[in-house]
Backbone as JSON, one array per atom type, in Angstrom:
{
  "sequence": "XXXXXXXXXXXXXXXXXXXXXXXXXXXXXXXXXXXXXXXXXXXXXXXXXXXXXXXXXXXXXXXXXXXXXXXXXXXXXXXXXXXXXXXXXXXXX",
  "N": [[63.95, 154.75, 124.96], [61.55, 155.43, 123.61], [61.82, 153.56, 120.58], [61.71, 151.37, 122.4], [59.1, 151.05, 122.98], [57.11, 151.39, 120.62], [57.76, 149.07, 118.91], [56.84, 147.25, 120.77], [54.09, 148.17, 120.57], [53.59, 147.67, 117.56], [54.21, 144.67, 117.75], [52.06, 143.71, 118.95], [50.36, 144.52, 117.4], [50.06, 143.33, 115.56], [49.2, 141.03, 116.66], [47.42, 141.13, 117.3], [45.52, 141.08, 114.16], [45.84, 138.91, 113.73], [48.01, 138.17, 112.54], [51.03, 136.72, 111.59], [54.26, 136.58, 114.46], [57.0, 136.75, 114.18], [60.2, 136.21, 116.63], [63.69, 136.8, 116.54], [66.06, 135.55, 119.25], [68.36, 136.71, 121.66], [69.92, 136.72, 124.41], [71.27, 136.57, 127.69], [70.18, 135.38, 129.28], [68.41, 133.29, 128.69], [68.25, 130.58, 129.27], [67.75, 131.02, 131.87], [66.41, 133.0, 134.57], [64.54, 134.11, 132.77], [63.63, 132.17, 130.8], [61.6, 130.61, 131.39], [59.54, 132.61, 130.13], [59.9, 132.15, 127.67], [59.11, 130.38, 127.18], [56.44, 130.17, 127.14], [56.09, 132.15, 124.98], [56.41, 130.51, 123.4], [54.4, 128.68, 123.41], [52.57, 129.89, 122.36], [49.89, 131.19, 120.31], [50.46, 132.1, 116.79], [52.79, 133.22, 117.22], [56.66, 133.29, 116.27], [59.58, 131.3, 116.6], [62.93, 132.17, 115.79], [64.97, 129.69, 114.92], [67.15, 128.68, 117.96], [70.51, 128.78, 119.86], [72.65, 128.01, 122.48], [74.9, 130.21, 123.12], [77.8, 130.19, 124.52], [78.63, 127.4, 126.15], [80.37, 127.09, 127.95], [81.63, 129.98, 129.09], [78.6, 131.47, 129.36], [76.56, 130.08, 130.48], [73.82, 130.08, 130.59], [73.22, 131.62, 128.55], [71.1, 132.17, 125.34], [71.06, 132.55, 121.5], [70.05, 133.66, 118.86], [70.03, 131.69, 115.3], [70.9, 133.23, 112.63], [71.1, 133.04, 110.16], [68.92, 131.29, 109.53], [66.67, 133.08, 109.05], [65.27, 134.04, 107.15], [64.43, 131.2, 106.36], [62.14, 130.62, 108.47], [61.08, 132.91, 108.76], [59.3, 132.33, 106.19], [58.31, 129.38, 107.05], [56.82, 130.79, 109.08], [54.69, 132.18, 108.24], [53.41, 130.06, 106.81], [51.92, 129.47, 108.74], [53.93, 127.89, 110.22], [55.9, 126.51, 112.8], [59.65, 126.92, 112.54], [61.67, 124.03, 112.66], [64.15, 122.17, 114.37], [63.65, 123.88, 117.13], [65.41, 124.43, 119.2], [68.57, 124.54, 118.8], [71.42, 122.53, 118.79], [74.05, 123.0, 120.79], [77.1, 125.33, 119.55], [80.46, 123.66, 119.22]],
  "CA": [[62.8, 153.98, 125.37], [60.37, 155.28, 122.61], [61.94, 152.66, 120.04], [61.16, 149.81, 122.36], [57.49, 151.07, 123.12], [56.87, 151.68, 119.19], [58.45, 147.77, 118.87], [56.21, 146.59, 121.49], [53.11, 148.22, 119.98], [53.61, 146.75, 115.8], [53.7, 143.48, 117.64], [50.74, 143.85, 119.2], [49.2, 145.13, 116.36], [50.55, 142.29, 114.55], [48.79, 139.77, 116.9], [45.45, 141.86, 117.64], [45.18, 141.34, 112.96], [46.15, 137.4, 113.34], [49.43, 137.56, 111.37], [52.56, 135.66, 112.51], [55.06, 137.5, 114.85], [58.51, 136.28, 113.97], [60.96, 136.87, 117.22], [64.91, 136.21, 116.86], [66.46, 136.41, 120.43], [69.75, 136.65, 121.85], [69.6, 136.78, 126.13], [72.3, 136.43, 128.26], [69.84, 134.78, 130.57], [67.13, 132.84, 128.05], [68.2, 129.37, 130.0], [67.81, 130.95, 133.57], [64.51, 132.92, 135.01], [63.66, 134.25, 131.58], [62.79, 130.8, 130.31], [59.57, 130.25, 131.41], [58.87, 133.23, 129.58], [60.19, 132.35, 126.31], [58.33, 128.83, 126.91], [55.4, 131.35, 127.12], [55.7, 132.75, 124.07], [56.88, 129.13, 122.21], [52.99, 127.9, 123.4], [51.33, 131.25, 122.33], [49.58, 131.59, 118.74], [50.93, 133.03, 115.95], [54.61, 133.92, 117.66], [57.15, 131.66, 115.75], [61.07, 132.19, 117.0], [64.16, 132.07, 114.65], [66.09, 128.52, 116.22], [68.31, 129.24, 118.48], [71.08, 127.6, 120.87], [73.19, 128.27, 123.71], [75.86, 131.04, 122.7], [78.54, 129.6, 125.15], [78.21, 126.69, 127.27], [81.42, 127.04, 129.4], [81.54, 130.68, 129.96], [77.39, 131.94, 129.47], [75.82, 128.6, 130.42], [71.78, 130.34, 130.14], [72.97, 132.23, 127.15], [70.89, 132.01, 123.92], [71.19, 133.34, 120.57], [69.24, 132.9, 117.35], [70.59, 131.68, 114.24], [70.2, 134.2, 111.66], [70.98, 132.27, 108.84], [67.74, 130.49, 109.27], [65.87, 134.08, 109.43], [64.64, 133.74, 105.85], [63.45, 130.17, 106.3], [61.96, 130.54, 109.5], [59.48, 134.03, 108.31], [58.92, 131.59, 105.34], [57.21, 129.21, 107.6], [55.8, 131.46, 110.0], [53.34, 132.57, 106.89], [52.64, 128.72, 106.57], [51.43, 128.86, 110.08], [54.37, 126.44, 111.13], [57.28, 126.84, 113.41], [60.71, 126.0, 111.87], [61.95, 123.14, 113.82], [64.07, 122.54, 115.46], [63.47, 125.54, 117.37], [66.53, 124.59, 120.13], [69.29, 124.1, 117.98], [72.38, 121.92, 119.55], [75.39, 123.96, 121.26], [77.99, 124.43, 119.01], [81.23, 123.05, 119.65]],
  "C": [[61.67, 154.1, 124.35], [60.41, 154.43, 121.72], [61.36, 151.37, 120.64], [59.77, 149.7, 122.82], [56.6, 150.77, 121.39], [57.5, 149.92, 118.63], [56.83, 147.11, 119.55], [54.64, 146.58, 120.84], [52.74, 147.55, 118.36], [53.61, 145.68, 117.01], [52.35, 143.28, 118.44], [49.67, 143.83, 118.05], [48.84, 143.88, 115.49], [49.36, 141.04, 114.75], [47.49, 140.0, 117.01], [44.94, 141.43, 115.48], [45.55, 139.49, 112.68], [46.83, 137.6, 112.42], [50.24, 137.37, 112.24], [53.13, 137.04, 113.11], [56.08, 136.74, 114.79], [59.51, 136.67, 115.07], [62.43, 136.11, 117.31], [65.34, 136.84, 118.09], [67.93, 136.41, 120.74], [69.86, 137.4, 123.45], [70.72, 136.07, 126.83], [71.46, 135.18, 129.37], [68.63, 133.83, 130.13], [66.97, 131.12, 128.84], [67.67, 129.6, 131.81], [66.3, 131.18, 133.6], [63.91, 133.37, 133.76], [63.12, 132.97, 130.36], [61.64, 130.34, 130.33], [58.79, 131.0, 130.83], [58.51, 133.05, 127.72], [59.29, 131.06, 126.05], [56.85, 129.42, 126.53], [54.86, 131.69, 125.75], [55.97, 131.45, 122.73], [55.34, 128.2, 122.53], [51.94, 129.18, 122.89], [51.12, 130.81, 120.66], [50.2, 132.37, 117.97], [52.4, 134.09, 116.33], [55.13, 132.33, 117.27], [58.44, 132.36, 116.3], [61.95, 131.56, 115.61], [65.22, 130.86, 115.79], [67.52, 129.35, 116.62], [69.13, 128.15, 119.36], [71.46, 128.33, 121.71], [74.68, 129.3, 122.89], [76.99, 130.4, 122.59], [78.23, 128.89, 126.07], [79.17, 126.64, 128.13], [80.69, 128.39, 130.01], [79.88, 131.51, 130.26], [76.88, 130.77, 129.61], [74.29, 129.31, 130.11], [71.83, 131.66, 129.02], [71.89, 131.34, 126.11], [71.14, 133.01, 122.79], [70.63, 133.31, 119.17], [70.28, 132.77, 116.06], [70.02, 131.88, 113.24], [70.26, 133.78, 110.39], [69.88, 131.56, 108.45], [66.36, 131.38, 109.19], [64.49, 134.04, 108.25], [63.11, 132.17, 106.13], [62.35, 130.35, 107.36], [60.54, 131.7, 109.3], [58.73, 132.65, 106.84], [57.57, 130.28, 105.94], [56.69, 129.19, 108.26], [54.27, 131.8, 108.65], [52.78, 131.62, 106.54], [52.02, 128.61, 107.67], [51.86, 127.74, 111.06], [55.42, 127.06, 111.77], [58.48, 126.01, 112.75], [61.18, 124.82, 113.05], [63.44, 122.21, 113.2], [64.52, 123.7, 116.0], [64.65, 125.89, 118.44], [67.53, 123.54, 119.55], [70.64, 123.06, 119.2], [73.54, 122.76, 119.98], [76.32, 123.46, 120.07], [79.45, 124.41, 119.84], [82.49, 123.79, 119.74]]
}
């Protein structure tokens, strides 16, 4: 538990100094009740996410997962002050 307090606090710190917070996710449940949270943090300032999609749409239907290949671009233009887009990539196939 001290890792994800010491996590929690840098982004804080991050957002209390107005610099970007970059978050890639990967949630078994980012389509179900934790959605409204992530919508939350996709209208907040200075939090940009790494696009993501749906893991599996048969067997995890409210899976997500970020795609890390875009991790690079994505801090690139969080530091421009933009979100990469699009930020809800298409299921793949």
């Amino acid at each position: 538990m001290k890792h994800c307090c010491r996590y929690v606090s840098t982004a804080k710190a991050h957002l209390r100094n107005v610099k970007p917070l970059v978050i890639s996710i990967s949630t078994n449940d980012g389509l179900g009740v934790n959605a409204k949270n992530i919508a939350a943090l996709l209208a907040s300032k200075n939090i940009y996410f790494v696009p993501y999609r749906q893991d599996d749409t048969n067997r995890k239907p409210n899976s997500l997962v970020a795609k890390m290949d875009l991790l690079i671009p994505a801090l690139k233009s969080a530091l421009a002050g933009e979100q990469i887009q699009p930020v809800l990539l298409k299921p793949n196939k």
